[in-house]
TIVONU-316138 format. One line per field, with one value per residue: residue number from 0; residue in one letter; x, y, z of N, C-alpha, C, O in turn. Coordinates in nm, 4 decimals. Example, Ala and Ser with C-alpha at 12.3 -4.5 7.8 and 13.67 -1.06 7.14 Angstrom:
pos c(0 1)
code c(a s)
nxx c(1.3190 1.2850)
nyy c(-0.5690 -0.2250)
nzz c(0.7800 0.7080)
caxx c(1.2300 1.3670)
cayy c(-0.4500 -0.1060)
cazz c(0.7800 0.7140)
cxx c(1.3200 1.2900)
cyy c(-0.3300 0.0030)
czz c(0.7800 0.7870)
oxx c(1.4236 1.3409)
oyy c(-0.3319 0.1138)
ozz c(0.8465 0.8039)
END
This chain:
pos c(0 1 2 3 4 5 6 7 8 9 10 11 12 13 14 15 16 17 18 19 20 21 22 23 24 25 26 27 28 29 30 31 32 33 34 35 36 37 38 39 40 41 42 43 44 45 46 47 48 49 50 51 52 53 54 55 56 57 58 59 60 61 62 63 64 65 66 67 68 69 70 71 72 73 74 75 76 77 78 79 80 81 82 83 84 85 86 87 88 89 90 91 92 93 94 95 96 97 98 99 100 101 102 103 104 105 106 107 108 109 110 111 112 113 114 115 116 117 118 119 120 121 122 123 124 125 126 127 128 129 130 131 132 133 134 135 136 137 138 139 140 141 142 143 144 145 146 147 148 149 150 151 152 153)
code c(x x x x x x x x x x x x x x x x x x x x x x x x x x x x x x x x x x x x x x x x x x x x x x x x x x x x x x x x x x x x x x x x x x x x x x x x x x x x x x x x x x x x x x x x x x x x x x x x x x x x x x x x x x x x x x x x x x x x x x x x x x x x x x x x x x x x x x x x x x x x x x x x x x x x x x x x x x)
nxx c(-3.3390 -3.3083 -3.4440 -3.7175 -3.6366 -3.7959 -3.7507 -3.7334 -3.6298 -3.2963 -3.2649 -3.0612 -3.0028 -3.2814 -3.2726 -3.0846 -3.1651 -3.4047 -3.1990 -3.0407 -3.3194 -3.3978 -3.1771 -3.2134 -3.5089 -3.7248 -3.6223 -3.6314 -3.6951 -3.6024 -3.5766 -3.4275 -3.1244 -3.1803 -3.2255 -2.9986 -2.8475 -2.8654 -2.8462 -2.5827 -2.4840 -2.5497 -2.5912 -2.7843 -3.1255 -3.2983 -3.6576 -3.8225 -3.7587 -3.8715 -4.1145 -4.0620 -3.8988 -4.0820 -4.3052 -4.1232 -4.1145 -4.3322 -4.4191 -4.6226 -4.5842 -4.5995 -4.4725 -4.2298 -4.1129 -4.1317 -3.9608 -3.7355 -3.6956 -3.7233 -3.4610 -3.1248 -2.9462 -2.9915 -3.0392 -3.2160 -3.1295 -2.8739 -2.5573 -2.3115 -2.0737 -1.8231 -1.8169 -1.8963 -1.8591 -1.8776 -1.8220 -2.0038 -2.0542 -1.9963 -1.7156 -1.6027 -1.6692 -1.5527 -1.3023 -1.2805 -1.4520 -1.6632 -1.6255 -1.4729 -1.6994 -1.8372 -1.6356 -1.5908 -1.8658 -1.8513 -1.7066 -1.7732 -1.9698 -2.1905 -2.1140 -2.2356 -2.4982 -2.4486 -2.2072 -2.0577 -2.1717 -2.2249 -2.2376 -2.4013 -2.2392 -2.3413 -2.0900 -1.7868 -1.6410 -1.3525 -1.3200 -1.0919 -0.9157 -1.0135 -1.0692 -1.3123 -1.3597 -1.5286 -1.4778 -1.5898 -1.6553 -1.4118 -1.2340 -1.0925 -0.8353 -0.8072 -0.8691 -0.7607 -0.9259 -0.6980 -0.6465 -0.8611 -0.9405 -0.6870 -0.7746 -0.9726 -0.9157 -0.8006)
nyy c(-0.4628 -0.3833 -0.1089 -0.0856 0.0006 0.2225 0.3595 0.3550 0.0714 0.1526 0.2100 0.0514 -0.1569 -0.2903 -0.5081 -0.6617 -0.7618 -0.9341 -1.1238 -1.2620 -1.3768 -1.4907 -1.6857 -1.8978 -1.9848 -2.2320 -2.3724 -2.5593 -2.4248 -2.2088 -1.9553 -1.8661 -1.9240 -1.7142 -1.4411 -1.4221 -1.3819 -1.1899 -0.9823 -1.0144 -0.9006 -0.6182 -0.5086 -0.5002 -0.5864 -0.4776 -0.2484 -0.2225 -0.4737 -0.6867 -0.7341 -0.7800 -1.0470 -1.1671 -1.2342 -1.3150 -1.5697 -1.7108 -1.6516 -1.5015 -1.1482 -1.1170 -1.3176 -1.3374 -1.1089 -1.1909 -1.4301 -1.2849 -1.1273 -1.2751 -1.4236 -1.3090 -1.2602 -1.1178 -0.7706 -0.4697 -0.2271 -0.0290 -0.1743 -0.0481 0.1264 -0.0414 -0.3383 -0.4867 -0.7506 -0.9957 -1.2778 -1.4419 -1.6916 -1.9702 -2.0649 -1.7872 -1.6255 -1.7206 -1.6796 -1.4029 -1.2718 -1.1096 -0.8921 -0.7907 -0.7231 -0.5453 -0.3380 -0.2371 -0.2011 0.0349 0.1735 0.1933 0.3832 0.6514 0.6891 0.6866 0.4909 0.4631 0.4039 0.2844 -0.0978 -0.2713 -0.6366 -0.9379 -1.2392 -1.6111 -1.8347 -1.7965 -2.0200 -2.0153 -2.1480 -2.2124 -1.9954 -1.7822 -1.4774 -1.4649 -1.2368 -1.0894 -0.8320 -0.6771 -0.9080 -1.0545 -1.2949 -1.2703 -1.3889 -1.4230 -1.1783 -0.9064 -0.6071 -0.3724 -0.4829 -0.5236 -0.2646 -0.1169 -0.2697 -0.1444 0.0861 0.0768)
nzz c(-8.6654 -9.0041 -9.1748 -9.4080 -9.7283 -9.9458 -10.2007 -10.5470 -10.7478 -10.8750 -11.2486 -11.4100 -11.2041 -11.2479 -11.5005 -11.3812 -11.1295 -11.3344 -11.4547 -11.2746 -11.1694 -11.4265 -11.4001 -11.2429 -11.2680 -11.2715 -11.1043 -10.7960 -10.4699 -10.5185 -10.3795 -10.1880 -10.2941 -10.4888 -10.3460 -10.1980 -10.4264 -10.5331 -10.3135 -10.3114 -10.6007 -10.5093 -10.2428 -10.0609 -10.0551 -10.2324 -10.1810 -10.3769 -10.5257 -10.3951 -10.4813 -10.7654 -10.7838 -10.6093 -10.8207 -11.0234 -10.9409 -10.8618 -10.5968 -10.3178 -10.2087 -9.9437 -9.8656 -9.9713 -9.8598 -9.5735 -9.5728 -9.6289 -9.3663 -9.2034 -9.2302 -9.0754 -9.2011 -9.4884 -9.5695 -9.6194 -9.6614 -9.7848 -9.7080 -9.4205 -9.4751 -9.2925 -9.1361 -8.8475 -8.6874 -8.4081 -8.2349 -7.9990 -7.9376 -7.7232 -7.6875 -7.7166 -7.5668 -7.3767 -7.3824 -7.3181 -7.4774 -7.4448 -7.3078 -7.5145 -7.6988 -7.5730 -7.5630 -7.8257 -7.8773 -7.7575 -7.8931 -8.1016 -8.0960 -8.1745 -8.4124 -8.7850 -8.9259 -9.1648 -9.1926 -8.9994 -8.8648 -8.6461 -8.5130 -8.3504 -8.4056 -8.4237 -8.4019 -8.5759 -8.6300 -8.5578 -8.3093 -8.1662 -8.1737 -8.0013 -7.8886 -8.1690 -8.4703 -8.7575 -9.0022 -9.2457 -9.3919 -9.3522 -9.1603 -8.8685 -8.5729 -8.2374 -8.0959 -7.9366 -7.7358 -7.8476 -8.0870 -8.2135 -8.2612 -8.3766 -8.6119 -8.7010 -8.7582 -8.9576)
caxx c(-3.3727 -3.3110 -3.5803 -3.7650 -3.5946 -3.8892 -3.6723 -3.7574 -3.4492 -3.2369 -3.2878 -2.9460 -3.0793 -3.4057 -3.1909 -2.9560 -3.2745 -3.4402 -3.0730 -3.0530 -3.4356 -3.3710 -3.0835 -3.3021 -3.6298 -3.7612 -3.5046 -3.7338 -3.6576 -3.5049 -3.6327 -3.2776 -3.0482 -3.2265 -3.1967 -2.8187 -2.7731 -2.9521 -2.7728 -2.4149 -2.4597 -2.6705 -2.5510 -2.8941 -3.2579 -3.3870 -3.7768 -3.8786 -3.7200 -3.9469 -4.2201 -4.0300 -3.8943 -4.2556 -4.4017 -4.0600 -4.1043 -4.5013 -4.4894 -4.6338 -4.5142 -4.5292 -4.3468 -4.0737 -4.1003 -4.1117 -3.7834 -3.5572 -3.6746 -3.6990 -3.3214 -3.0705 -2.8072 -3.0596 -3.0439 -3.3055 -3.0913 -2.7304 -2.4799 -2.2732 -1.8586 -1.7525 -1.8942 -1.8418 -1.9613 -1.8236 -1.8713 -2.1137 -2.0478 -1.9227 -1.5679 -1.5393 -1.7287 -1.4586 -1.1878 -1.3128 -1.5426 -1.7649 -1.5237 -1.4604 -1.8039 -1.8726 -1.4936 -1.6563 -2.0302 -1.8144 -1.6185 -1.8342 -2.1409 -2.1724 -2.0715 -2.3484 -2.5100 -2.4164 -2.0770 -2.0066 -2.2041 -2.1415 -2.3583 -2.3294 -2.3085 -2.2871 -1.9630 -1.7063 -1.5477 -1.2643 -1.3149 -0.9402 -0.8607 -1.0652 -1.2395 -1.3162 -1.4562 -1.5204 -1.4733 -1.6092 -1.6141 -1.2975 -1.1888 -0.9575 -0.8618 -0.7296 -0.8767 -0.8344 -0.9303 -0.6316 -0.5821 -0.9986 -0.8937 -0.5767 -0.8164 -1.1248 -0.8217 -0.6551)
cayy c(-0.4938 -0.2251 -0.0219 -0.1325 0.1128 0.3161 0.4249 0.2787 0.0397 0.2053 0.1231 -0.0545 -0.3109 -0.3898 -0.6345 -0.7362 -0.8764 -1.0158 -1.2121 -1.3896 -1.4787 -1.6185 -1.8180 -1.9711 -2.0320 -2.3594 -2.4480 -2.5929 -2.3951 -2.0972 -1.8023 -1.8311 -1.9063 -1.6045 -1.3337 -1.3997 -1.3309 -1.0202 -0.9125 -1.0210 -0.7924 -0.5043 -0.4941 -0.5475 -0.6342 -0.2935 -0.3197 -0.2876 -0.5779 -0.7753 -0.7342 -0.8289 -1.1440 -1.2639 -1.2400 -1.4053 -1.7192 -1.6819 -1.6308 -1.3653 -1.0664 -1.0930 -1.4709 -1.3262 -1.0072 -1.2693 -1.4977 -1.1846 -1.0807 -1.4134 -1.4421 -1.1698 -1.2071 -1.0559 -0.6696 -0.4224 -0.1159 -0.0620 -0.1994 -0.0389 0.0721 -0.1034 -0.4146 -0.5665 -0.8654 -1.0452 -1.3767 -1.4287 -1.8070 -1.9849 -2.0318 -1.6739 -1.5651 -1.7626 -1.6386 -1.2611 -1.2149 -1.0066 -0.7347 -0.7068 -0.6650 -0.4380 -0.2045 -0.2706 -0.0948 0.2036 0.2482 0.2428 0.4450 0.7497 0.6297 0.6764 0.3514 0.3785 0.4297 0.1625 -0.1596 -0.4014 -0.7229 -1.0003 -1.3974 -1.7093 -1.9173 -1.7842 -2.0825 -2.0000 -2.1281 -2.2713 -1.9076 -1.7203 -1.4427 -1.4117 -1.1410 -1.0814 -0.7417 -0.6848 -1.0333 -1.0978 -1.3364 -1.2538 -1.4832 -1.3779 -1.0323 -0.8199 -0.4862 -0.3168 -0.5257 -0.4831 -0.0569 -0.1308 -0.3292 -0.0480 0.2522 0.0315)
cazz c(-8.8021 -9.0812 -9.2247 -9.5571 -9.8182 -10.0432 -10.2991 -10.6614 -10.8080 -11.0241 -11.3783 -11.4088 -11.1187 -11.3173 -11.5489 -11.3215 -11.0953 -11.3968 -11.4790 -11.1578 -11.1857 -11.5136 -11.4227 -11.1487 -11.3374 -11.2528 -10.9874 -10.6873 -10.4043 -10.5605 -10.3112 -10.1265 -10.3721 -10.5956 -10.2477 -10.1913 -10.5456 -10.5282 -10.2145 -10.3620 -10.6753 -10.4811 -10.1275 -9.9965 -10.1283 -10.2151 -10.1286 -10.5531 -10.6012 -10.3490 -10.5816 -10.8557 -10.6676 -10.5993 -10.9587 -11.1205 -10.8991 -10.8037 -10.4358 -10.2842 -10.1823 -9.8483 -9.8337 -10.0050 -9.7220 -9.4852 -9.5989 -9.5707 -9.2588 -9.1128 -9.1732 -9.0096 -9.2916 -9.5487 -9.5858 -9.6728 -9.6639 -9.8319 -9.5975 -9.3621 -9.5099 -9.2482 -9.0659 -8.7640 -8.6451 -8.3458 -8.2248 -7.8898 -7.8809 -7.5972 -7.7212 -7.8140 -7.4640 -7.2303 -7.3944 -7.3484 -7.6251 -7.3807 -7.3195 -7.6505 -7.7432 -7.5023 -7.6139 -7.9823 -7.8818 -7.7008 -7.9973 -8.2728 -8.0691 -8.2187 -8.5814 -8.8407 -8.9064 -9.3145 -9.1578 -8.9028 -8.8440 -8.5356 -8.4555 -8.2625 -8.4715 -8.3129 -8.3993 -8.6416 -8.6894 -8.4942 -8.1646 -8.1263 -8.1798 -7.9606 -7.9854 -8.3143 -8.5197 -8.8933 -9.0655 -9.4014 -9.4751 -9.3305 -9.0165 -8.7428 -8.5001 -8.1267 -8.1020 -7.8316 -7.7844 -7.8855 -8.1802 -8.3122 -8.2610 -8.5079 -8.7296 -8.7305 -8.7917 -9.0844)
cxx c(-3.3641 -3.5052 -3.6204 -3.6903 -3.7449 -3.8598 -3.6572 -3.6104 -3.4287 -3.2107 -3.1799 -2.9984 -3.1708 -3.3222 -3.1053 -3.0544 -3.3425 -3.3472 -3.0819 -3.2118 -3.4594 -3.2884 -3.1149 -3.4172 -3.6045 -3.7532 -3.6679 -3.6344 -3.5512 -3.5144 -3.4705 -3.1543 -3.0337 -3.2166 -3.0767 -2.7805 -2.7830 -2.8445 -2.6377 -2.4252 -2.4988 -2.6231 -2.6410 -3.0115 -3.3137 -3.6037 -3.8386 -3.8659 -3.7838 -4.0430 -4.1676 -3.9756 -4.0121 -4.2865 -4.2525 -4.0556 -4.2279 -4.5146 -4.5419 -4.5197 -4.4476 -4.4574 -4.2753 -4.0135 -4.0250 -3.9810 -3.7173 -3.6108 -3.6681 -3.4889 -3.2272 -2.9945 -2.8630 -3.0542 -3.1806 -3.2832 -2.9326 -2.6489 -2.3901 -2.1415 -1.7936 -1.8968 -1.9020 -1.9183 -1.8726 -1.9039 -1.9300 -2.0989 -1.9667 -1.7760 -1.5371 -1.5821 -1.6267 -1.3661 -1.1739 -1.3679 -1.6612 -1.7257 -1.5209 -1.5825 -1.8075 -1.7796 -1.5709 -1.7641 -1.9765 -1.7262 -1.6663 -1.9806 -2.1024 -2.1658 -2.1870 -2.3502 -2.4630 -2.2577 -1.9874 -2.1595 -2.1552 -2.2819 -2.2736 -2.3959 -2.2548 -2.1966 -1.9332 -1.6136 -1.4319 -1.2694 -1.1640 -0.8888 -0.9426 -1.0695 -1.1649 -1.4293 -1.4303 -1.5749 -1.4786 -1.6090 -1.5053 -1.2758 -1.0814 -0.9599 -0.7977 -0.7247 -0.8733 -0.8798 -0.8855 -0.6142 -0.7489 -0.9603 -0.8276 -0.6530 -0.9284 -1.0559 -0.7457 -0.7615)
cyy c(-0.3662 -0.2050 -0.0539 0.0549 0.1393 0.3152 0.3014 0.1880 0.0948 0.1829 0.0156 -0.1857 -0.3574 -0.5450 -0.7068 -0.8427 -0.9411 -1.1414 -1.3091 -1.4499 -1.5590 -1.7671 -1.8654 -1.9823 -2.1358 -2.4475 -2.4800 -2.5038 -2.2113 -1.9518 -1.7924 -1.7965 -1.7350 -1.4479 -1.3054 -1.4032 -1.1854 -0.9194 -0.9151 -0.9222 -0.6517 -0.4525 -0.5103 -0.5606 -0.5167 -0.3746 -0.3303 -0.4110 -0.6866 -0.8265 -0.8335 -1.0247 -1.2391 -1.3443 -1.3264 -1.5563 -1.7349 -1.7203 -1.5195 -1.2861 -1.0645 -1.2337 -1.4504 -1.2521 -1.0980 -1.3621 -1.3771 -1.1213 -1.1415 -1.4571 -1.3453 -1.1670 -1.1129 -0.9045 -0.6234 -0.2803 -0.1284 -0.0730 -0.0664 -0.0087 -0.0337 -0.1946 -0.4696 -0.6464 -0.9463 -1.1292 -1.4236 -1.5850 -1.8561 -2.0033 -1.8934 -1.6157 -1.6256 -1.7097 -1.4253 -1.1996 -1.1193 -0.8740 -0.6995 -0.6571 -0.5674 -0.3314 -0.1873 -0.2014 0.0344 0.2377 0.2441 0.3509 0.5703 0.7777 0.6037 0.5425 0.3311 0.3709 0.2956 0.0473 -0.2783 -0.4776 -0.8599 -1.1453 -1.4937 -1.7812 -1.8324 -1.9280 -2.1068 -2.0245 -2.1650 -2.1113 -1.7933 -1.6307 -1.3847 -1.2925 -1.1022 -0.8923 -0.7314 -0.8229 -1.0816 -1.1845 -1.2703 -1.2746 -1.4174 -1.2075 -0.9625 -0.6484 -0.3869 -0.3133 -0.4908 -0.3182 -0.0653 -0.1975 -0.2119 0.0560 0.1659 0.0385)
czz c(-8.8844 -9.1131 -9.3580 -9.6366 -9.9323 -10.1774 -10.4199 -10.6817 -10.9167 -11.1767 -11.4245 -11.3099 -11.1678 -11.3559 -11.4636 -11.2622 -11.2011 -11.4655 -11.3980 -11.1859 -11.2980 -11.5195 -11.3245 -11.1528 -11.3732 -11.1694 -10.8716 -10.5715 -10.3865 -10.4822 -10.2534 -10.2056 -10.4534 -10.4356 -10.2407 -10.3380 -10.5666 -10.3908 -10.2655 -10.4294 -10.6074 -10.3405 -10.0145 -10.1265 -10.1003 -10.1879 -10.2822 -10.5921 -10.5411 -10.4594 -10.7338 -10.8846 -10.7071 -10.7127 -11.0502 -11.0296 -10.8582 -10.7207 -10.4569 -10.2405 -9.9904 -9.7977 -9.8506 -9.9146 -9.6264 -9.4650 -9.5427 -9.4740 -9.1348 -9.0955 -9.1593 -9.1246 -9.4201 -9.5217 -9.6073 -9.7002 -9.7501 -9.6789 -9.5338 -9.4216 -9.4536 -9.0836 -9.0353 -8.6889 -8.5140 -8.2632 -8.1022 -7.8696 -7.7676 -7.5640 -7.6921 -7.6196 -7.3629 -7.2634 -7.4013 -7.4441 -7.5727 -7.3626 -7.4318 -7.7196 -7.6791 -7.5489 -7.7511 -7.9891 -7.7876 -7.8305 -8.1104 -8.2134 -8.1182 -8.3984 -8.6556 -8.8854 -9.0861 -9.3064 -9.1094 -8.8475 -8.6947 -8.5032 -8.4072 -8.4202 -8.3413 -8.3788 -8.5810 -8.7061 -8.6328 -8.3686 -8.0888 -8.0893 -8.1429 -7.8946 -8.1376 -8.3672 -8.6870 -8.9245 -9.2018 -9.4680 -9.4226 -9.2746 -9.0029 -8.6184 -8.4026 -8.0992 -7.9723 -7.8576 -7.8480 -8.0785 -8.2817 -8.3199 -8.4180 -8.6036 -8.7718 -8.7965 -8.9658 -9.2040)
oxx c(-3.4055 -3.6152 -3.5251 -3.7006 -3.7803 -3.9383 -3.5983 -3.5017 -3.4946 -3.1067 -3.2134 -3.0267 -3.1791 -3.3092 -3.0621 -3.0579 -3.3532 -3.4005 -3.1202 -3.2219 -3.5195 -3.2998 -3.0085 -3.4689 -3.5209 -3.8175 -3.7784 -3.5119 -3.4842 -3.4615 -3.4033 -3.0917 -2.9346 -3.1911 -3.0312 -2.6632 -2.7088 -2.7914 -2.5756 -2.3896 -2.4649 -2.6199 -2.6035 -2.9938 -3.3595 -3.6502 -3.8988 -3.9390 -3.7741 -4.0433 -4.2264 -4.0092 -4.0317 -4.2954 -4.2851 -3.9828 -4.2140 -4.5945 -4.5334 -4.4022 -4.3414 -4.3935 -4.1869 -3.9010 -3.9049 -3.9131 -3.6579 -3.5658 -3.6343 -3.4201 -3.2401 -2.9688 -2.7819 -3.0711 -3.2692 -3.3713 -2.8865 -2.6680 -2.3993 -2.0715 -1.7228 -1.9827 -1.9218 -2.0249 -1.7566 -2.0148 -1.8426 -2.1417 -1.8757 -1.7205 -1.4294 -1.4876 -1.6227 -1.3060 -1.0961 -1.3375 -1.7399 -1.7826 -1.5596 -1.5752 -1.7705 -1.8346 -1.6164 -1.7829 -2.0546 -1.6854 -1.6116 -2.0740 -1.9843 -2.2073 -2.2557 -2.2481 -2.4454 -2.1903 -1.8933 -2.2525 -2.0521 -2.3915 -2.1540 -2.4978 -2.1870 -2.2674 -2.0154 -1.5401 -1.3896 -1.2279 -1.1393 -0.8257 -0.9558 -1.0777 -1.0688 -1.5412 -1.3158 -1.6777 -1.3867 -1.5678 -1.4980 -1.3049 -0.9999 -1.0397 -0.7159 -0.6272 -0.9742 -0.8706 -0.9605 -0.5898 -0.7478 -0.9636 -0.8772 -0.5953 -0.9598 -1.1137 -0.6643 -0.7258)
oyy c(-0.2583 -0.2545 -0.0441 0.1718 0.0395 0.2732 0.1942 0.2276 0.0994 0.1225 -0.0935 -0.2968 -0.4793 -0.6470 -0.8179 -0.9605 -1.0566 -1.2384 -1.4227 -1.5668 -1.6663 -1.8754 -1.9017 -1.9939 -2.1721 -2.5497 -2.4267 -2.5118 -2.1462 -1.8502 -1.6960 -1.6906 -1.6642 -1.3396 -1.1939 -1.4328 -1.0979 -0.8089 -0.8089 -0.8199 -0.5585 -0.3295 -0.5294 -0.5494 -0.4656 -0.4884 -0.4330 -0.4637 -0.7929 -0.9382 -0.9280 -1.0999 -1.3315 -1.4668 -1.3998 -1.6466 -1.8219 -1.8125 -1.4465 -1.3216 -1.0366 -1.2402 -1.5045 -1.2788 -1.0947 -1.3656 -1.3701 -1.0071 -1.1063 -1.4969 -1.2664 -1.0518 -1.0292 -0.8990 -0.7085 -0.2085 -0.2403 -0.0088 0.0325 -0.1095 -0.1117 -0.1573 -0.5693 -0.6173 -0.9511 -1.0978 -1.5093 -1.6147 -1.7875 -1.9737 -1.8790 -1.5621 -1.5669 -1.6674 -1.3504 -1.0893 -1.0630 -0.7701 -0.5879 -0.5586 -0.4696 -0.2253 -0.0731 -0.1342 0.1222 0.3531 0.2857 0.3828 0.6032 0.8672 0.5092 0.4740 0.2198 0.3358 0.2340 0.1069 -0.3435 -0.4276 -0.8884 -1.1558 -1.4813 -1.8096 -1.8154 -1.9296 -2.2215 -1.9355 -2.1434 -2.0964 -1.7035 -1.6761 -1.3253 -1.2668 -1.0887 -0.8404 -0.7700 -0.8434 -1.1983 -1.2549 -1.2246 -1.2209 -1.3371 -1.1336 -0.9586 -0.5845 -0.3075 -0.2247 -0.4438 -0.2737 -0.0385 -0.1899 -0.2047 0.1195 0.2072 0.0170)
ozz c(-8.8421 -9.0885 -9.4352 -9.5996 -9.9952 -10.2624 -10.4067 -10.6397 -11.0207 -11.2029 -11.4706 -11.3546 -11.1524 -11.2883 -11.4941 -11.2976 -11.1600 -11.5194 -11.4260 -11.2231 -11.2946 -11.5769 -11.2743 -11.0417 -11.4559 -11.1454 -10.8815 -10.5809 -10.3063 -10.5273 -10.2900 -10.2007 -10.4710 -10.4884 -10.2664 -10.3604 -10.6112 -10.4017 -10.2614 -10.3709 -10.6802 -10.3346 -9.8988 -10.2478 -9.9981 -10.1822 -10.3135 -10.6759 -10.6024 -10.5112 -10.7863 -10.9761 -10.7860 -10.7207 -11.1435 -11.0708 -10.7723 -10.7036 -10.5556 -10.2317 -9.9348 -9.6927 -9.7842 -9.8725 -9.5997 -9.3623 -9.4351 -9.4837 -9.0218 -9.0016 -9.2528 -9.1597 -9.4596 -9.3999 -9.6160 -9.7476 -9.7722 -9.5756 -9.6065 -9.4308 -9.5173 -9.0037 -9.1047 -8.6346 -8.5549 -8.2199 -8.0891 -7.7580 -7.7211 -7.4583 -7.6343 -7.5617 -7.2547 -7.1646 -7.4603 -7.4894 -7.6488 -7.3960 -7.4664 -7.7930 -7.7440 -7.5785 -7.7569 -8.0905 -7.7510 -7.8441 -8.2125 -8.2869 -8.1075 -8.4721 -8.6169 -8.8919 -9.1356 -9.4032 -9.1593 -8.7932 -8.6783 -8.4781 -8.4141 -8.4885 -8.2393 -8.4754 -8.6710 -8.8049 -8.6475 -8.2943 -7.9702 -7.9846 -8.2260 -7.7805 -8.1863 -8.3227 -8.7302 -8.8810 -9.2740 -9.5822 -9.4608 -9.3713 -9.0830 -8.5417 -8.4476 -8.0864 -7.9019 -7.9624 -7.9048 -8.1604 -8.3954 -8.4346 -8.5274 -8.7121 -8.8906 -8.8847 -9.0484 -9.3198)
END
């Protein structure tokens, strides 16, 4: 799990978080919707903006804590340049998705973590075309080791 970030939001992010909480004032249910907006513009959920969060939809503080740390896709730090995710499901695991994890945690160890990211999801989507692994957002289907190298160097 990352580390709660300290560090005030930058006065440019004030408005930006009070935007999204306007254009989701009233909505029933809006704690999710209103996080992945926050993370889209921001790159994660700095920890100021919890607070802020709370008091524009009147949870508490620590329910809102609790949402983004209850779900892994949530941030709390700025992401990673580059960030690799590869797929641990059972498709992806018969077709050698274990090796490749494993080539994948020898070749990024060492790599500062605002540098290089690697985690494991469960299904890509791609199980016809297995293993899969997503870079930056990306897919790519039929990875082997060679070919995730040529994708980490490009």
């Amino acid at each position: 799990m990352d580390s709660v970030r300290t560090d005030p939001i930058p006065p440019d992010h004030s408005p930006l978080i009070q935007d999204i909480l306007t254009r989701h004032a009233g909505q029933p249910g809006s704690l999710l919707p209103i996080l992945h907006a926050v993370q889209d513009a921001l790159g994660y959920i700095p920890a100021d903006a919890i607070g802020m969060i709370a008091a524009g939809i009147q949870r508490s503080r620590a329910e809102v804590h609790g949402v983004i740390h209850f779900y892994t896709h949530f941030r709390t730090a700025p992401p990673a340049r580059t960030q690799v995710e590869i797929c641990r499901a059972e498709s992806c695991q018969a077709c050698g998705g274990d090796a490749l994890y494993r080539h994948a945690e020898q070749r990024v160890a060492g790599a500062s973590p605002d540098q290089v990211s690697l985690a494991p999801v469960y299904c890509l989507g791609l199980c016809a075309q297995s293993p899969a692994v997503m870079i930056n957002g990306r897919p790519h289907a039929r990875v082997t080791p060679e070919k995730l190298d040529a994708l980490l160097e490009s």
